[in-house]
N, C-alpha and C positions, 0 to 999 in steps of 0.2 A: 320258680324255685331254683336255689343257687342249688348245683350239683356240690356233692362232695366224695369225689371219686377214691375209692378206696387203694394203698398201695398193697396189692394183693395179687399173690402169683396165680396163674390158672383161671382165671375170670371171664375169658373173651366167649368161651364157649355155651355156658350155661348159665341162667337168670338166678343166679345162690341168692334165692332170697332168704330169712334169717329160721322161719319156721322153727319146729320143733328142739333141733337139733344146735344149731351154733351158727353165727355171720361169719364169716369169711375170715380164718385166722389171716393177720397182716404179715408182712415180712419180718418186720420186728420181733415178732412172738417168735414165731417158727426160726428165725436166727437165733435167739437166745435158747430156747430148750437146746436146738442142735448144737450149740456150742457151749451147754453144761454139760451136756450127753456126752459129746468129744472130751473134754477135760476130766471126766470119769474113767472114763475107755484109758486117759492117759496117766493119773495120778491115784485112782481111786476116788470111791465115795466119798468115805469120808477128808479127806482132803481136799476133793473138789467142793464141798459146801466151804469148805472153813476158809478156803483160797475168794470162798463169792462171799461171807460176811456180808457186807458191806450192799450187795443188791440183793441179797437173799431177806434184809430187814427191809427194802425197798417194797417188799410185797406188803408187810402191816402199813407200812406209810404209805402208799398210794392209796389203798385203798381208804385209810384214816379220811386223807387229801379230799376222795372223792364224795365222801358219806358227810364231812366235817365234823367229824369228831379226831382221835389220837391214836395213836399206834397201839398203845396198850389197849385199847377199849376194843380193838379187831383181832379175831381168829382166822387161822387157815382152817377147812373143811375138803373132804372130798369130793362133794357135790354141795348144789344148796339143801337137797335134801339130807344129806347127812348134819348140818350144820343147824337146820330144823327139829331131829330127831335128839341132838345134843342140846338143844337149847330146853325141849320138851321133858327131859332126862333131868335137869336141874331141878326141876318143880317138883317137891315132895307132896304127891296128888293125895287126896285122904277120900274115902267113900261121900259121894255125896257132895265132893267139891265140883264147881259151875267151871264148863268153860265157853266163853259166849266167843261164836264166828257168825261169819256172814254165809249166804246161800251160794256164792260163789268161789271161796278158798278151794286151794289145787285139790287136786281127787286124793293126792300122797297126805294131805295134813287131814284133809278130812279122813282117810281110812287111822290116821295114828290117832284122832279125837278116837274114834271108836271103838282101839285097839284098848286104849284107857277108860273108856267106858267099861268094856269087860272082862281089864284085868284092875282097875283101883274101883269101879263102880262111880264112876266121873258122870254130872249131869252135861250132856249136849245140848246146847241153846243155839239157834240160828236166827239171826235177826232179819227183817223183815225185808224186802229191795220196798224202795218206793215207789210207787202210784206211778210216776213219769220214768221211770227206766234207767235214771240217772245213777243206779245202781244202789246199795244200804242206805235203809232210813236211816241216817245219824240217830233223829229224836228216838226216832221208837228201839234203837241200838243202846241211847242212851238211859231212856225211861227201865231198861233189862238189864245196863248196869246196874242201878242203884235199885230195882227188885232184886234179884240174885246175887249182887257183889260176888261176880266170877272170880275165882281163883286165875282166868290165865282170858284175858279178852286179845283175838285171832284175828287177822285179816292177812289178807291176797290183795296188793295193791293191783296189778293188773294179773286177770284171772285167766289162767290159759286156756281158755277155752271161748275166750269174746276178747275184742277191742275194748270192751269196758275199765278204765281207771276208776277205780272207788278210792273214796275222800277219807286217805286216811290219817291226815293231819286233822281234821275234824275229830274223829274216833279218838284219835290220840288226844284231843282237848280233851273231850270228857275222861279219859283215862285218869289224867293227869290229877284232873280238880277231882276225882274221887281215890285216886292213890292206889290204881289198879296198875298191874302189871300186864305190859301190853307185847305184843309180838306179831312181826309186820315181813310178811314174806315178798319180798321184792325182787324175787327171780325173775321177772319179763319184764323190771321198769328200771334198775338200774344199767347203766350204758346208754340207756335211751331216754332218760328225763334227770336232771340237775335231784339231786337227793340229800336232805337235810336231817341228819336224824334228832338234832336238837325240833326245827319245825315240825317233821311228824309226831313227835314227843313220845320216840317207843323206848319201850327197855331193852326188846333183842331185835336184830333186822335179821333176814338171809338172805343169802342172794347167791349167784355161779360168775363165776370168770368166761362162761362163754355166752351162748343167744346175743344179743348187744353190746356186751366187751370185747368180743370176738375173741376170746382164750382158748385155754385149752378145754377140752374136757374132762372129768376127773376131777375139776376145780369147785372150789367154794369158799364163801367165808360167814364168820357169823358177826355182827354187833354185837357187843355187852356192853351194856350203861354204868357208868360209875354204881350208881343207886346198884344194881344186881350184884357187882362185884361185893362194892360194903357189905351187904344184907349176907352176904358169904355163897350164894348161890353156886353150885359145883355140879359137873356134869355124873351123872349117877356111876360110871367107871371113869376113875381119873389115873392115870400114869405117869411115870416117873420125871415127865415134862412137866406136867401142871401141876405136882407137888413136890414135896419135899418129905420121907420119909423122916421123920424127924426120934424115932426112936421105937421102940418090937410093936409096940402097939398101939404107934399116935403115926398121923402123918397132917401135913399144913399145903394146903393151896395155894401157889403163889397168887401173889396179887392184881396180876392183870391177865386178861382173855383168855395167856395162853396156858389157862387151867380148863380152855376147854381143845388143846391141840394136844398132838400122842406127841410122842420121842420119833418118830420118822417121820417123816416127810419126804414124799417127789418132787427133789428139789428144782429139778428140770420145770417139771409143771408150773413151781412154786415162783421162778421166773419170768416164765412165760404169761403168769397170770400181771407183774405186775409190769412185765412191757405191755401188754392189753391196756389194764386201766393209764399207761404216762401214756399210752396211744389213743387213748380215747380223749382223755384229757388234752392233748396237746389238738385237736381234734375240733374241740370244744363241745361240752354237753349242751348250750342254748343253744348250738345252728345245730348240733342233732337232733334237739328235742323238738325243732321246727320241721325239719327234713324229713326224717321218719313217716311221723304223722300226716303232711300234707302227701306224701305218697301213698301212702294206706286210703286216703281220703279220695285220692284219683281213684285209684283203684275202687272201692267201691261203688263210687257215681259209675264206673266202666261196665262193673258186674252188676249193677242194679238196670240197668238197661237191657239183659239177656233174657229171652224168654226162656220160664225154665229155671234160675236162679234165683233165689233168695239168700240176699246179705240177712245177715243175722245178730251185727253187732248194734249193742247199745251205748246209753251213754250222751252227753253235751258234746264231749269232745274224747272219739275215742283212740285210744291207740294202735303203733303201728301192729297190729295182730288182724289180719280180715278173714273172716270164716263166711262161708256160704254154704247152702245146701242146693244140690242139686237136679230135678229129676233126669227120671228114665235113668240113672245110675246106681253101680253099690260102689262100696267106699272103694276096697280094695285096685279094682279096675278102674276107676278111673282115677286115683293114685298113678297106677300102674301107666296109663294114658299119657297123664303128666310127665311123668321121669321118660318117656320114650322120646317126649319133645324136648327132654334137658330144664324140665321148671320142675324147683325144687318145692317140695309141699308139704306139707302133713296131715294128718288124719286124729281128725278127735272124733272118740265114740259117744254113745250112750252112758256108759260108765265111766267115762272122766270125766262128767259133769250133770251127777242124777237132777237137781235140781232145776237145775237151767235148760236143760237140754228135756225136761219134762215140761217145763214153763212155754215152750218154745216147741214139742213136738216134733222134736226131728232126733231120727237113732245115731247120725252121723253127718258132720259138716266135715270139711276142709277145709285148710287153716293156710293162708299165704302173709306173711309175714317182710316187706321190704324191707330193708335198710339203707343207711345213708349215701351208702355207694351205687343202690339201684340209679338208675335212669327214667324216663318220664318217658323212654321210649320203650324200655323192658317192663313199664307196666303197661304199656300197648299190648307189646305182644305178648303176654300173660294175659289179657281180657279177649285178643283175639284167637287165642288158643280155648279159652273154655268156652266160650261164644261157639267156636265149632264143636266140641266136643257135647256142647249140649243141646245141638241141633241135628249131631249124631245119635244121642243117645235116645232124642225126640220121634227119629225114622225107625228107629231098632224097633220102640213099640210101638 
């Protein structure tokens, strides 16, 4: 594997692999926030955005660049969850309307399906995984489209809580030919796989500016499809950005995305996010979307060799996300283990992933997640660190 060494300050000490949390903001990012931040401190807020014009619209256009679709069709978000919760907000739910997901979408959309099950009385459908593991029956996904005609058809293209990529340009075909509205949460695949939102064929995407873009935090944005905008789709509180009061008691949406962003903005962040994506991009998404994955893939074969661990991820080809469960440990502690030798991890419970993690039998795994800038050697020593710790935790009982 060709390395693609990150330019990233503070790196020599500790295995930042990308986990829960964010990969390794690069110089570029952390220079730009720091010198929007400076240029505030110097002229003011509001002068400092109006002075940055011109790379502050950089943020819809990179990301446009990265999704392939246009400026207008992208929103700024504060998280991807917030940009999920705004996309969700648009859809006039009515008792009794379908919304079909898979067994796997994140724990945050699965708990808002249900939040809307018990405040519009929304039917929840979960389609089936298939027989081979390769993650959602398309077929029998699609056979519950055209029983139910869901009002809002959900997916998680890679689910945080397994290396699994589910086929969501598939899902998106059947969307399509039945003229269902679809919405494609790609918070762990964007940064780290080429992303088409014409080929997936969704009407809303999400995603964050950090995990694989390596942004800031706080970041997000949302997709809007032509088709959603037409059809007048609006987020259920809109502000004085994404409308126009247009008289005591009418007001009009403007026409593109950012009828679903407020009147503020962190404009610092709002920068930082799109030196992330010209950083990624310049980067290239094909040698990440090879790098990543064949690292994750060492990694496994490393941890599937330890007595004592079990890899846990599914899938043909899964992503850079590797979970294992461990004995003779609890989560906490040996987290805590981890961070004491500087490898960065995360921790998925029972409750971020009732289905899967019931499928599967285990309350809690841990999640190590590489990126392009890891080495072939820092995943040595991440296999030889749990290798021991799980030979320790085998003498404890």
């Amino acid at each position: 594997m060709t390395a693609l060494r990150a330019d990233t300050p503070g790196c020599e000490s500790v295995v930042h692999f990308n986990n829960a949390g964010c990969g390794l903001v690069a110089r570029p990012v952390l220079q730009a926030m720091t010198d929007h931040l400076q240029l505030e401190a110097e002229i003011g807020g509001y002068e400092a955005s109006a002075a940055q014009e011109v790379r502050v619209r950089d943020f819809h256009a990179s990301i446009a660049e990265l999704l392939g679709t246009r400026p207008g069709n992208i929103a700024f978000a504060g998280s991807a969850t917030h940009a999920y919760t705004k996309a969700l907000s648009a859809i006039d739910f009515q008792p009794g309307d379908t919304v079909l997901t898979t067994r796997n979408d994140f724990v945050s959309n699965q708990i808002a399906f249900l939040a809307l099950r018990k405040r519009h009385g929304v039917e929840i459908v979960h389609a089936p995984d298939h027989p081979d593991g390769s993650g959602v029956d398309v077929d029998a996904m699609a056979a519950l489209m055209r029983a139910h005609r869901p009002r809002l058809v959900a997916a998680t293209h890679v689910p945080t809580n397994s290396g699994l990529v589910q086929p969501v340009a598939e899902i998106g075909r059947h969307c399509r030919e039945l003229g269902l509205l679809y919405l494609v949460d790609a918070c762990q695949s964007v940064g780290q796989y080429p992303l088409d939102v014409e080929e997936i064929g969704c009407d809303l995407l999400t995603g964050t500016c950090r995990k694989f873009l390596r942004g800031p935090r706080g970041s997000g944005f949302l997709y809007v499809s032509d088709r959603v905008l037409r059809e007048g789709y609006e987020p259920l509180f809109i502000d004085m950005y994404g409308a126009r009061w247009t008289g005591p008691d009418t007001y009009r949406p403007v026409d593109t995305a950012a009828r679903f962003e407020e009147w503020e903005f962190p404009y610092a962040t709002l920068l930082g996010c799109a030196a992330a994506v010209r950083y990624a991009l310049a980067v290239g998404l094909e040698p990440i979307s090879r790098r990543t994955p064949a690292l994750a893939a060492r990694l496994r074969g490393r941890l599937a060799e330890i007595d004592g661990v079990r890899v846990l991820d599914g899938g043909p080809a899964p992503a850079a996300l590797v979970t294992f469960a461990i004995d003779g440990w609890q989560p906490q502690p040996f987290k805590a283990a981890l961070d004491e030798l500087s490898i960065n991890s995360a921790l998925s419970l029972r409750e971020f992933a009732q289905f899967d993690f019931g499928d599967k039998d285990v309350d809690w795994c841990l999640r190590l997640s590489p990126h392009y800038y890891n080495t072939e050697d820092e995943v040595g020593t991440v296999a030889a660190a749990v290798a021991e710790l799980a030979a320790r935790g085998q003498r404890i009982h």
